[in-house]
Each structure stands twice: as structure tokens, then as C-alpha cells.
NULORO-124742 format. One record per residue (C-alpha): x, y, z; residue in three letters. Coordinates in nm, 3 decimals. Layout:
<sites>
> u, v, w, residu
> X, Y, Z, ALA $
...
</sites>
This chain:
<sites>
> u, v, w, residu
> 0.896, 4.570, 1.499, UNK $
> 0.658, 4.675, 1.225, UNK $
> 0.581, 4.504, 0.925, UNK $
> 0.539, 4.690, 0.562, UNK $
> 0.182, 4.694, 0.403, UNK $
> 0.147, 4.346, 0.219, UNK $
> 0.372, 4.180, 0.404, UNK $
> 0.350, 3.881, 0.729, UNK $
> 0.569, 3.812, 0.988, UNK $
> 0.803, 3.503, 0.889, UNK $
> 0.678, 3.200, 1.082, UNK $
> 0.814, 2.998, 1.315, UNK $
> 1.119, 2.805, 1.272, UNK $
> 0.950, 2.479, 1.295, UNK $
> 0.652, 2.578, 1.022, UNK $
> 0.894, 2.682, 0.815, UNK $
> 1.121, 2.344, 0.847, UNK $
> 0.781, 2.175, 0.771, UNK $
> 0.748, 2.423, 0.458, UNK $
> 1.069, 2.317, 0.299, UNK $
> 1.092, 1.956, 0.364, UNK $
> 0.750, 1.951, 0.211, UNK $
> 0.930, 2.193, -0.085, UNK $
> 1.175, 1.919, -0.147, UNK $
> 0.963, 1.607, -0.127, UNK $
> 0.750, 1.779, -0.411, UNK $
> 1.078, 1.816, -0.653, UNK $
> 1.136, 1.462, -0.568, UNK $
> 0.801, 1.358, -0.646, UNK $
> 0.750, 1.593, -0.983, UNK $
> 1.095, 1.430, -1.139, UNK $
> 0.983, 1.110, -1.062, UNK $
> 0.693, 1.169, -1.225, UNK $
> 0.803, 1.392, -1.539, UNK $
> 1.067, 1.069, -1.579, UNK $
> 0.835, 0.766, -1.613, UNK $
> 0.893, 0.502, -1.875, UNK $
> 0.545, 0.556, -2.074, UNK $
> 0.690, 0.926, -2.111, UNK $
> 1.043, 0.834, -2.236, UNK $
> 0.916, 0.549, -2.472, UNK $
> 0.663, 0.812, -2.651, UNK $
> 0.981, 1.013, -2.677, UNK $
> 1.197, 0.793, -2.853, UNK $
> 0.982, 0.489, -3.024, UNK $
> 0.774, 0.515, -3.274, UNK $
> 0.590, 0.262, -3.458, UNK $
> 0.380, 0.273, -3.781, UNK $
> 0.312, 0.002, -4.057, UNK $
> 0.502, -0.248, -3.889, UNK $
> 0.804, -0.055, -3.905, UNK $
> 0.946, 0.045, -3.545, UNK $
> 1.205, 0.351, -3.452, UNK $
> 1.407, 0.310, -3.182, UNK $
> 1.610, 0.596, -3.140, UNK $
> 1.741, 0.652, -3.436, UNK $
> 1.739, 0.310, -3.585, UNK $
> 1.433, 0.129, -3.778, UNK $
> 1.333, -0.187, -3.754, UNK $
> 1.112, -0.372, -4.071, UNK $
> 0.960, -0.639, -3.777, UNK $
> 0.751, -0.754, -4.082, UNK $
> 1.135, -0.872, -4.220, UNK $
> 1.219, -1.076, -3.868, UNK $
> 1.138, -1.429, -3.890, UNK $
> 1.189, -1.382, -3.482, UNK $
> 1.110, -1.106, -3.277, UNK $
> 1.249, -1.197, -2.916, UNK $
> 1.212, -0.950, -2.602, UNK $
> 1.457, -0.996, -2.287, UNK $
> 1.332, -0.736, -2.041, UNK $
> 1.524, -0.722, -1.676, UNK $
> 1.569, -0.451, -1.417, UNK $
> 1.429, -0.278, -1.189, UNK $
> 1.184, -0.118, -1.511, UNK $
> 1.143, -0.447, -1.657, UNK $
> 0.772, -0.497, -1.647, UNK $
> 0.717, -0.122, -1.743, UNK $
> 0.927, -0.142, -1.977, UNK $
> 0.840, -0.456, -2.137, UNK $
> 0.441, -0.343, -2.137, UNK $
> 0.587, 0.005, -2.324, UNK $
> 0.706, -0.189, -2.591, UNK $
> 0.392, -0.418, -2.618, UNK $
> 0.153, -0.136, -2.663, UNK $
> 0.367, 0.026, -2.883, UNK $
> 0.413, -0.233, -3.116, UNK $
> 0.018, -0.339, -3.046, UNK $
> 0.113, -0.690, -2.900, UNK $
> 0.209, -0.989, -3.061, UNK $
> 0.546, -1.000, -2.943, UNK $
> 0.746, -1.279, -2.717, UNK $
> 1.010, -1.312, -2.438, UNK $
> 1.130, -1.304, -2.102, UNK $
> 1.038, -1.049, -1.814, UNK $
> 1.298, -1.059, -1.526, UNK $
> 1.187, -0.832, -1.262, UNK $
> 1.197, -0.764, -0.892, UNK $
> 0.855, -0.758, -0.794, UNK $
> 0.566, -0.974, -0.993, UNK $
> 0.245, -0.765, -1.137, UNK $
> -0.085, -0.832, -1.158, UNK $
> -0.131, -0.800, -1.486, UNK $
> 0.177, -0.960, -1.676, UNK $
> 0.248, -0.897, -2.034, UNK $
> 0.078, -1.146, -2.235, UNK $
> 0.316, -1.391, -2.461, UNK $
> 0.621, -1.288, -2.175, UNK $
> 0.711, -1.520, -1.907, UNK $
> 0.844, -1.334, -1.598, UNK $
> 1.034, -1.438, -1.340, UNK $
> 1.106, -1.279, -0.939, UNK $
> 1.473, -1.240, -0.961, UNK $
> 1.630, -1.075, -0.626, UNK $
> 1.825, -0.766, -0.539, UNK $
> 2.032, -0.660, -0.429, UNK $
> 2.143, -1.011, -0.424, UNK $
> 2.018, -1.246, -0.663, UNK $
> 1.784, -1.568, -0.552, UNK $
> 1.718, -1.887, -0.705, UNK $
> 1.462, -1.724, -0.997, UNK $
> 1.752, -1.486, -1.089, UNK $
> 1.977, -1.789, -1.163, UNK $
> 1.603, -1.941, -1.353, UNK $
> 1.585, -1.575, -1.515, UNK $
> 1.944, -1.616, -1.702, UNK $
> 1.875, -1.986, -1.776, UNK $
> 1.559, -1.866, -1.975, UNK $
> 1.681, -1.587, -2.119, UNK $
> 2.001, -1.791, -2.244, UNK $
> 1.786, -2.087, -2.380, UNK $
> 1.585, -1.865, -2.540, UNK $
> 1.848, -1.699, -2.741, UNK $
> 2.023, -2.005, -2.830, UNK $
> 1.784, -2.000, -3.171, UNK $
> 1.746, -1.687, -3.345, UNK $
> 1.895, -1.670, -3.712, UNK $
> 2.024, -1.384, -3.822, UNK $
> 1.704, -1.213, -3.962, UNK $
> 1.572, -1.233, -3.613, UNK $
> 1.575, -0.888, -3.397, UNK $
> 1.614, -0.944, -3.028, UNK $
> 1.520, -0.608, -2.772, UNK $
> 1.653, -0.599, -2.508, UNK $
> 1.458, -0.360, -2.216, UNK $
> 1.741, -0.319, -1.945, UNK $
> 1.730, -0.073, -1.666, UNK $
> 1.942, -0.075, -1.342, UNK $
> 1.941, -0.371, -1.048, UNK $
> 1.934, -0.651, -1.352, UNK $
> 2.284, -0.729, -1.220, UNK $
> 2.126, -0.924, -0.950, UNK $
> 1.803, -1.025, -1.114, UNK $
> 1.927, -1.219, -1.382, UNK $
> 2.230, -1.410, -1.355, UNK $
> 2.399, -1.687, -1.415, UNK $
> 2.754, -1.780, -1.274, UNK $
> 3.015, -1.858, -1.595, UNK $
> 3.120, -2.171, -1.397, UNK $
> 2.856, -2.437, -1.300, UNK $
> 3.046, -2.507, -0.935, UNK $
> 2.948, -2.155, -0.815, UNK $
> 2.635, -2.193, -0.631, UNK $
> 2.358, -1.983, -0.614, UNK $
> 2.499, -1.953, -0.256, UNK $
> 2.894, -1.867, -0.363, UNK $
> 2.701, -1.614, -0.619, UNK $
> 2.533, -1.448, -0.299, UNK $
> 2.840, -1.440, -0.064, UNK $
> 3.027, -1.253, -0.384, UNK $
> 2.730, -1.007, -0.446, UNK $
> 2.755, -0.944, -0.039, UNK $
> 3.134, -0.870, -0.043, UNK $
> 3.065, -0.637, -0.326, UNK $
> 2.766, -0.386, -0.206, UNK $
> 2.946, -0.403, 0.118, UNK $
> 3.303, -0.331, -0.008, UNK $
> 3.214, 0.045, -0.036, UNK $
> 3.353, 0.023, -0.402, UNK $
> 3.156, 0.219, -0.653, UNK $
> 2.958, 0.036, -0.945, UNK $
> 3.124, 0.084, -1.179, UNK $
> 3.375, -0.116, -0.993, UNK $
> 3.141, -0.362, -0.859, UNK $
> 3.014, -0.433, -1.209, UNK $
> 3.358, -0.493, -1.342, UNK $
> 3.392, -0.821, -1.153, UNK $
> 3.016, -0.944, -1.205, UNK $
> 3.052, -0.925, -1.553, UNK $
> 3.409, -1.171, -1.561, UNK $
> 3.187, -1.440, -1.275, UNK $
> 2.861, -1.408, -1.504, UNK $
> 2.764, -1.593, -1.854, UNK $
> 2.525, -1.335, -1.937, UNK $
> 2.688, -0.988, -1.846, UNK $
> 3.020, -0.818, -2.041, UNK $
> 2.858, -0.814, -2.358, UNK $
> 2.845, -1.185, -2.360, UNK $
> 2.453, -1.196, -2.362, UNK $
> 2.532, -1.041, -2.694, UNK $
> 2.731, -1.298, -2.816, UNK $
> 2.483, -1.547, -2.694, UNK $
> 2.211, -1.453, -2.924, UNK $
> 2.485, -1.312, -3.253, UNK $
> 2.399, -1.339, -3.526, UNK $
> 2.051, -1.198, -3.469, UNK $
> 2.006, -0.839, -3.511, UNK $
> 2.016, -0.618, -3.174, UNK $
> 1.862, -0.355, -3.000, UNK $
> 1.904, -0.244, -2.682, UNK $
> 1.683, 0.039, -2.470, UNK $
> 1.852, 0.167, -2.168, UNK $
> 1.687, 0.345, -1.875, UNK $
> 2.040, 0.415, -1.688, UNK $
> 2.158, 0.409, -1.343, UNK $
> 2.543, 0.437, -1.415, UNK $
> 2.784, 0.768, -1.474, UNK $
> 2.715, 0.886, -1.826, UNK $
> 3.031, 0.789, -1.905, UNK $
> 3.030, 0.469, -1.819, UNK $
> 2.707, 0.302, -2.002, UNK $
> 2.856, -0.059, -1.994, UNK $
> 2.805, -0.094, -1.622, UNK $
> 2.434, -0.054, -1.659, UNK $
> 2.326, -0.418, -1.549, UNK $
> 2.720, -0.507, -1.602, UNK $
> 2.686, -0.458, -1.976, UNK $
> 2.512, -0.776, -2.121, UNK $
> 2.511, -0.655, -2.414, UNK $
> 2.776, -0.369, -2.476, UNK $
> 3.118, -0.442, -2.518, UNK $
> 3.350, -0.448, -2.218, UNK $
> 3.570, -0.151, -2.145, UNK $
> 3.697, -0.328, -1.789, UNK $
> 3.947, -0.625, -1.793, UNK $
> 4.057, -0.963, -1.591, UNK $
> 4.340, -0.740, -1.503, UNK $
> 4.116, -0.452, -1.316, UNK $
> 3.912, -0.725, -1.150, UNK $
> 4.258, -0.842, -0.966, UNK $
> 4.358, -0.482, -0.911, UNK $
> 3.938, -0.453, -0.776, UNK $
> 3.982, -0.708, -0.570, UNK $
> 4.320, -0.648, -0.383, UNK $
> 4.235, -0.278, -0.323, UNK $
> 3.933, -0.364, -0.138, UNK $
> 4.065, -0.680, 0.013, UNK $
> 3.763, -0.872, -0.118, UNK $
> 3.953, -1.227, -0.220, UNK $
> 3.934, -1.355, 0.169, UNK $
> 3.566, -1.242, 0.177, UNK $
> 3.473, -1.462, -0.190, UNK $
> 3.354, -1.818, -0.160, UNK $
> 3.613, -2.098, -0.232, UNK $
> 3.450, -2.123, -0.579, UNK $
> 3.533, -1.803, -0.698, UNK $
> 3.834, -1.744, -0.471, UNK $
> 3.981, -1.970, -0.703, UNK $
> 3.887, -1.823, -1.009, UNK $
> 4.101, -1.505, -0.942, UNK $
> 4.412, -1.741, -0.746, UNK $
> 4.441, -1.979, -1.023, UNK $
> 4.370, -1.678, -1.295, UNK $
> 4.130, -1.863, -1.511, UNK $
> 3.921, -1.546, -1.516, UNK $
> 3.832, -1.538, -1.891, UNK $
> 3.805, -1.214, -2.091, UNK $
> 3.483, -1.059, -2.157, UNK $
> 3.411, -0.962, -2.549, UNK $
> 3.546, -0.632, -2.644, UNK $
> 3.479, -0.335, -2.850, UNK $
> 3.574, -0.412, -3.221, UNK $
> 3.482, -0.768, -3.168, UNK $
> 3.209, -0.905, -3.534, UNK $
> 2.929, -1.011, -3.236, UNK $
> 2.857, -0.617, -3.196, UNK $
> 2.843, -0.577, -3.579, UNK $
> 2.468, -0.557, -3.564, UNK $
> 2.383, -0.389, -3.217, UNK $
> 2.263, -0.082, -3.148, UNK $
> 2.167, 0.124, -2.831, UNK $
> 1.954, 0.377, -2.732, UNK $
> 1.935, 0.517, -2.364, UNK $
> 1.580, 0.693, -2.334, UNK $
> 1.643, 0.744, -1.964, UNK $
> 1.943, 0.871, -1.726, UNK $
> 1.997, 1.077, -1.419, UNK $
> 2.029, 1.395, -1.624, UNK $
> 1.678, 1.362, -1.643, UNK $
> 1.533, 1.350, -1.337, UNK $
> 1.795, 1.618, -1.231, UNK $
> 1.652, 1.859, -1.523, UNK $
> 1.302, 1.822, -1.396, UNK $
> 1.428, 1.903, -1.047, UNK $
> 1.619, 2.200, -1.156, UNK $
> 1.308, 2.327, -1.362, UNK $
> 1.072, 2.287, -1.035, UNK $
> 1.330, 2.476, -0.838, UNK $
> 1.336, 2.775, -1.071, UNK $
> 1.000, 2.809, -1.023, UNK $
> 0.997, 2.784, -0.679, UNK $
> 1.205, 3.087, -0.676, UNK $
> 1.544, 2.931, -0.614, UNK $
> 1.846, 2.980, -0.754, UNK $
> 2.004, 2.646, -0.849, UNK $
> 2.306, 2.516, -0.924, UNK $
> 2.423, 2.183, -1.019, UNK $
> 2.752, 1.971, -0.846, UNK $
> 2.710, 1.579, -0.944, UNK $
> 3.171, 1.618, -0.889, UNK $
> 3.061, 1.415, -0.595, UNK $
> 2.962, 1.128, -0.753, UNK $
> 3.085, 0.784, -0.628, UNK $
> 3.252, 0.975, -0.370, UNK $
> 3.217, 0.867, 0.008, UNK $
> 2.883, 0.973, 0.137, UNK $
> 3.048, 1.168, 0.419, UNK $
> 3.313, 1.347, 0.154, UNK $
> 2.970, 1.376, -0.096, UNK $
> 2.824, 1.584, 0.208, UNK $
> 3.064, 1.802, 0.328, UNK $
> 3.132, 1.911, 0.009, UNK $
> 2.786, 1.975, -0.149, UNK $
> 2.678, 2.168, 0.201, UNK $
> 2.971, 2.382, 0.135, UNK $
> 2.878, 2.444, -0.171, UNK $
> 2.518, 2.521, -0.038, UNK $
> 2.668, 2.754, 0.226, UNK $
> 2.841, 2.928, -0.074, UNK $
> 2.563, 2.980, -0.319, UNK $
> 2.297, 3.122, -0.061, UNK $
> 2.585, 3.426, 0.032, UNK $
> 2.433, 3.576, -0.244, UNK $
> 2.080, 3.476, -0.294, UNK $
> 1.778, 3.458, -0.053, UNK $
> 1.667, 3.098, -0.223, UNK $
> 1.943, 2.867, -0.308, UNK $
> 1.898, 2.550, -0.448, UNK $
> 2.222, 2.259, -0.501, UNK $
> 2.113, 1.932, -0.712, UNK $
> 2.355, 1.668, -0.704, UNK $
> 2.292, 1.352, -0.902, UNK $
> 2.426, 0.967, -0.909, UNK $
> 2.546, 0.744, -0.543, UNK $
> 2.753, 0.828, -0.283, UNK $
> 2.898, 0.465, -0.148, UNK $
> 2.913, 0.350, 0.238, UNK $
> 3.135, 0.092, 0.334, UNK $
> 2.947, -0.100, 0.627, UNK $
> 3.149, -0.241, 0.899, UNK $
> 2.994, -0.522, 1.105, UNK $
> 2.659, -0.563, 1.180, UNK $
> 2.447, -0.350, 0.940, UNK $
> 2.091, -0.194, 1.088, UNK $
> 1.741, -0.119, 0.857, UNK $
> 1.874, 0.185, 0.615, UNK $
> 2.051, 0.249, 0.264, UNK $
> 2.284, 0.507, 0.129, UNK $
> 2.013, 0.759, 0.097, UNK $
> 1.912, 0.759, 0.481, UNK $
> 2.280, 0.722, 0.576, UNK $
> 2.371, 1.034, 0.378, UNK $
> 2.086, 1.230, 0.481, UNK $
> 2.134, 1.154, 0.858, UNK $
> 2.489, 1.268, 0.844, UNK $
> 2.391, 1.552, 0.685, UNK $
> 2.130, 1.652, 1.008, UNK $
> 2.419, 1.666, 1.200, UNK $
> 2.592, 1.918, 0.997, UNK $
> 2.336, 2.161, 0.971, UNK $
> 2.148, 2.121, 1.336, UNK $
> 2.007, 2.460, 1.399, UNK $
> 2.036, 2.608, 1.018, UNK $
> 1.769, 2.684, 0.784, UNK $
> 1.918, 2.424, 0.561, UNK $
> 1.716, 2.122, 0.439, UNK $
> 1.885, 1.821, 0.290, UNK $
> 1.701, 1.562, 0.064, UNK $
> 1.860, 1.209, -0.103, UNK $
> 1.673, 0.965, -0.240, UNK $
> 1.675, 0.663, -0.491, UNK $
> 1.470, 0.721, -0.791, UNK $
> 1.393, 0.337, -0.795, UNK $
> 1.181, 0.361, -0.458, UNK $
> 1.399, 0.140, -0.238, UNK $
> 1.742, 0.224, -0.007, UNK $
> 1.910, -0.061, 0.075, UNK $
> 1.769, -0.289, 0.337, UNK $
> 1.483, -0.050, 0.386, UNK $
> 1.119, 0.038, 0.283, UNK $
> 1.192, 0.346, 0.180, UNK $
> 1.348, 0.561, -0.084, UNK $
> 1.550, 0.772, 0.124, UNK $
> 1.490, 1.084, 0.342, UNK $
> 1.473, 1.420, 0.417, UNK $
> 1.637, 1.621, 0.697, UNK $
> 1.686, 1.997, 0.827, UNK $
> 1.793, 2.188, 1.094, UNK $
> 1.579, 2.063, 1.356, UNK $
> 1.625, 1.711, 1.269, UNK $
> 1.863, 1.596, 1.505, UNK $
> 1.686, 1.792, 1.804, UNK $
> 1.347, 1.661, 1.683, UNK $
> 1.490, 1.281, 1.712, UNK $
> 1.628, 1.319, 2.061, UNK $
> 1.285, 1.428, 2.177, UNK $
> 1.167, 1.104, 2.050, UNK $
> 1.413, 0.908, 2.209, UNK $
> 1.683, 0.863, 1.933, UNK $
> 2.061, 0.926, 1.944, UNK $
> 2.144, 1.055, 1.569, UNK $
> 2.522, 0.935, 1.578, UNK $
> 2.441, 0.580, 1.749, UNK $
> 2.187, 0.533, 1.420, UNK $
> 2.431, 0.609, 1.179, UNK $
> 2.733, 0.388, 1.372, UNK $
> 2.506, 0.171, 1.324, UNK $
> 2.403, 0.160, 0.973, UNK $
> 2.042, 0.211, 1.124, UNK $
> 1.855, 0.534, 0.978, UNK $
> 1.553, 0.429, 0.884, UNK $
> 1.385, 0.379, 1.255, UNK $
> 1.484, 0.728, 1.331, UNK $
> 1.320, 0.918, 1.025, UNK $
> 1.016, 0.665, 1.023, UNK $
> 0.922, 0.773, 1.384, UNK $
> 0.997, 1.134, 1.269, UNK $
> 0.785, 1.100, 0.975, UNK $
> 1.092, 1.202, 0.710, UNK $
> 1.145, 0.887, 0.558, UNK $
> 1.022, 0.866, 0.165, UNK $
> 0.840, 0.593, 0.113, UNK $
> 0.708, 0.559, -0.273, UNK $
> 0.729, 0.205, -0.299, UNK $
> 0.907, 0.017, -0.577, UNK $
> 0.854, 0.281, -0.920, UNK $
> 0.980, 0.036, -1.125, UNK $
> 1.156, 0.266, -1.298, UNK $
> 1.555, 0.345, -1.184, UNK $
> 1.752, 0.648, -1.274, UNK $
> 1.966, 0.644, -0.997, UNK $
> 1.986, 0.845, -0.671, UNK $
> 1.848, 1.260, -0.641, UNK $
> 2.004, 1.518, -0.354, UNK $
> 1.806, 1.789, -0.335, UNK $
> 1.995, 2.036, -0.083, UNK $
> 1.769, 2.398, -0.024, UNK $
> 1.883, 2.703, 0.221, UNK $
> 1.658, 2.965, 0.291, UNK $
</sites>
């Protein structure tokens, strides 16, 4: 067969798998970069003459007789250093973060909190941060820098005779429960003194300011770190209806088993309610960002994209059949097509659970659906870790699954067994980025070609 003037033969199937998992990976990478915290604090703070603008609220600081910082999350130290340098020093409070720096933000103390289930310096996090805010008057400001995985990292339980123990066995039954977080969140925040706004009453009648870098559905802002600051949309009567639909209550330590049998669950503080009178919030971060940078580095890749985030919360199997077949459907009529799907996918895990997250689960589900097409499949979590693993996630195509046999791997005994991440580190396709400390939820990047 000839080939016109100007033109090469296409290459082989492998080279061009290589091509397009490399093609994804770089999306990945460029919205991970194009949505770091120094980028989205120059966007929306500004400080000059000791007046700060967060948002669209000002801030005399030169008025406060207190100006008290709570950072926790995943973006906590980022965040928290943002803020300094903006406001060039001087200020005080409380880092709670996953992983310690090297260089900590002078005047902050910091403390290791755990997640996806909390440890003993989450439990010291919320003691500290609650102490702290047991003084401010009300012409003190408190900021609060809170970005996703704070749930875990800073907690205390609203009853002293749940252990840090009981608090883990809950957090377990939770994550595993295949319920999405929105969900999840709705029962932390009614077995926590610090989430369901009730941080917020903690420090009223200071003045408040919150900064969100989100890892929740748009719509549902409060179950960013289960709301410690925003009122409470969920109720004591959705945590029962929670908990009997995913038959947690026999999974829940005596100490909170209790809680829900004896119903001394106590409300959380509601919209409407005078400790919100002076709070104000300002999200400079969300999964619509990262997905707009991906969609702008697919257009100029040449793709035509579309966006599907229907999926989201969905099953992880559901999530996939139904974005490939909306991948399938796009490429009829284009040679480049290009699906983005943002937010999780949930997996229920049944017995013992292998080295792998949703991310790796999705993605190697996904291999076996497209074996042999020109189809490549990306997920990944913006915040640099998947589950139990050392990655982010992972990307697959159509010679995945035959690739992984030749090493020795059987693709549906990995994912039985909630164990991905062996597979695609021998095969080279895990992402590994490392902890960004920064958390905008998960990115599917699905390309057919």
C-alpha cells in the first residue's frame, strides 16, 4: 500500500499504546500543575495596607485584636504557607496535616494527623485547634485553610468514651461501606466535636473566614472535611437511615453502637442558626478546575472532548461502563475523542483488601473492557495517593491486560482481590506523584484514537 507525499505509515500498535498513555499522563500532570494552591491564592487573595481580600470579603487585620489560623487537610501546609506570605508573616495557629515539612510555617504548630483513618495526633490536632479557639472575642478573625482528607486528620469524638480506637473501627466501616462521601461525612460530623459546623460554634463570636480547596460534589460544599464550619444540611435522622442501608451498626464499636441504639445522637448546628452570622466562605479550588485544564490540553492535542461527571458517586464498575460507552459514542464521529469525567467512583471491599485504591480498581476494570481497542483509560486522585497504595492511580489501554499476563499477572484475580497496584507497578502504569498536598478530588481521562 502506498503512502501520500508527507505522510508515514501509522506505527505499531504497541508504540502507539505507549504514545497515548504518555498523552494522558501529561493532561494529568498539566492540571495538576495549572491547579496548585500558590496559583489559586494569587487568584482570589489579595492583601495591601493591612487590609486582606478574600474572595469577595475584606478583612481590616489591623482591627483584630486576634488573628487565629486553623489549617487541616490534605493542602494544609500549602495552604497555611499561602496565607503567610501573603499577609507577610506575623500570623498564628494550628497546621494539621498528613505528612510533616521541612520547613514549617513559623508561629504555626503542626501536627501528623492520619488518613484515611485518623491516629493519635489527629485526636491532639482537634484538641489544639479547640483550645485554641476557646478565646477569641468577637473582634478576633479566625481563617480557616480546609481542603479534603481533614475528616480524618483532625478529630475529636463528641463523647469522651469513644476511643481513638472506636473512632478508627467507625472510620473503617465507613471507607469500606462503599457509601459515597457525602454519606460518609454525614455520620462523622454527628460522632465529631469539631465537624457539622460545630468548629464554628466553638470559636463564635469571632469573625470567620473560611478558604476551601474542595473535594466534594459542587453541590454539596458542607461535606468538605464534614463541614466544620458550614452549617449542616444532613440530620440525626439520615445518619440512622445511613446506617441501616449499609448495615454499618453491627460493624461500629460498642461506644458508638450505642449512640445510634439509645438515639442520643445530638443535632449538628443548622443553617439560620446566630453562630454563622459572621462567617463567610470562599472556595478557590474544586474539581471543575482541574477538569478545565484537562479539557483545554485536550483541545490542543487535537481531540474532541466532551465532559460526563453523571457518573459521579456511582459504582466504579457502573462509572465505567457507562463513560466507555460514551467514549465508544463520541469517536463514531471524530478521529480524536476525548471523555473527562470528574469526582469518585466508590468500591465496596469485601474481605481481605490487597495494595490499591479506587483509582487502580477502576482503571483495571476498565483494561478488561477495552483489551485489544485503541482505547486508553486514565483515573487518578489529584491528592497523589489511592487508597492503601503509593500511587495516585493508573493508566490502562488495550494491551493492558495481555501485557500483564506476559508478566505473570491474572487481571481479574487482582481486582477480586482489591490488589491493582502490583500489577500496574510491574507494568510501569501506575502514577506515582507523591503526596501534592493539594486535593481536588479524582480525574478520568478516557482517549480513543
Amino acid at each position: 500500500m502506498s503512502i501520500p507525499a508527507g505522510q508515514t505509515p501509522n506505527p505499531p500498535q504497541e508504540a502507539t499504546s505507549h504514545e497515548m498513555r504518555q498523552r494522558a499522563r501529561e493532561m494529568f500532570e498539566y492540571a495538576l500543575a495549572e491547579c496548585s494552591i500558590p496559583k489559586a491564592f494569587s487568584r482570589h487573595l489579595q492583601y495591601q495596607r493591612g487590609s486582606l481580600r478574600i474572595g469577595h470579603e475584606m478583612y481590616d487585620l489591623g482591627a483584630c485584636t486576634q488573628i487565629l489560623v486553623v489549617a487541616m487537610g490534605k493542602a494544609a501546609h500549602a495552604m497555611a504557607e499561602m496565607l503567610a506570605t501573603i499577609t507577610e508573616g506575623g500570623l498564628v495557629g494550628i497546621v494539621a496535616c498528613p505528612v510533616l515539612p521541612t520547613a514549617p510555617v513559623f508561629g504555626f504548630r503542626y501536627f501528623q494527623g492520619g488518613h484515611p483513618l485518623p491516629n493519635a495526633g489527629s485526636l491532639q490536632a482537634g484538641d489544639a485547634i479547640l483550645a485554641m479557639l476557646s478565646t477569641p472575642s468577637e473582634r478576633a478573625l479566625v481563617i480557616y485553610c480546609i481542603s479534603g482528607g481533614a475528616s480524618a486528620i483532625a478529630e475529636k469524638p463528641i463523647r469522651h468514651e469513644i476511643s481513638l480506637e472506636d473512632v478508627v473501627q467507625t472510620y473503617k466501616a465507613l471507607v469500606h461501606s462503599g457509601a459515597p462521601i457525602a454519606e460518609i461525612n454525614a455520620i462523622r460530623k454527628h460522632l465529631s466535636s469539631l465537624k457539622g459546623g460545630r468548629l464554628a460554634a466553638a470559636a463564635s463570636p469571632a469573625q470567620q473566614a473560611s478558604i476551601f480547596v474542595s473535594d466534594v460534589p459542587e453541590a454539596s460544599l458542607d461535606a468538605l472535611a464534614s463541614g466544620p464550619t458550614i452549617p449542616d444540611s444532613t440530620t440525626v435522622s439520615d445518619c440512622h437511615a445511613i446506617a441501616d442501608c449499609y448495615n454499618l451498626l453491627g460493624q461500629f464499636p460498642d461506644s458508638v453502637r450505642r449512640l445510634f441504639t439509645r438515639d442520643l445522637l445530638q443535632e449538628t448546628p443548622k443553617a439560620g442558626d446566630p453562630i454563622f452570622a459572621r462567617s463567610h466562605y470562599t472556595t478557590i479550588l474544586s474539581n471543575a478546575a482541574a477538569q478545565k485544564e484537562a479539557v483545554e490540553r485536550a483541545i490542543l492535542g487535537g481531540f474532541a472532548v466532551e465532559l460526563d461527571n453523571s457518573c459521579d458517586d456511582w459504582d466504579y464498575s457502573e462509572a465505567a461502563d457507562h463513560l466507555l460507552r460514551k467514549l465508544r459514542e463520541l469517536r463514531r464521529g471524530v478521529s480524536r475523542a476525548c471523555l473527562i469525567s470528574g469526582g469518585e467512583v466508590t468500591v465496596k471491599v469485601i474481605g481481605k483488601c490487597g495494595v490499591g485504591g479506587r483509582n487502580q480498581h477502576f482503571a483495571l476494570y476498565c483494561a478488561q473492557k477495552i483489551a485489544g481497542e485503541n482505547i486508553t483509560v486514565l483515573s487518578a486522585g489529584t491528592d497523589g495517593i489511592d487508597g492503601n497504595s503509593p500511587a495516585a492511580g493508573a493508566v490502562v489501554d488495550g494491551t493492558t491486560v495481555t501485557r500483564a499476563r506476559e508478566r505473570g499477572f491474572d487481571p481479574a484475580s487482582a481486582l477480586a482481590q482489591f490488589n491493582a497496584f502490583p500489577l500496574f507497578a510491574e507494568l510501569g502504569d501506575a502514577i506515582v506523584t507523591g503526596p501534592t498536598g493539594n486535593n481536588v478530588r479524582d480525574l478520568r481521562i478516557l482517549l480513543a484514537c
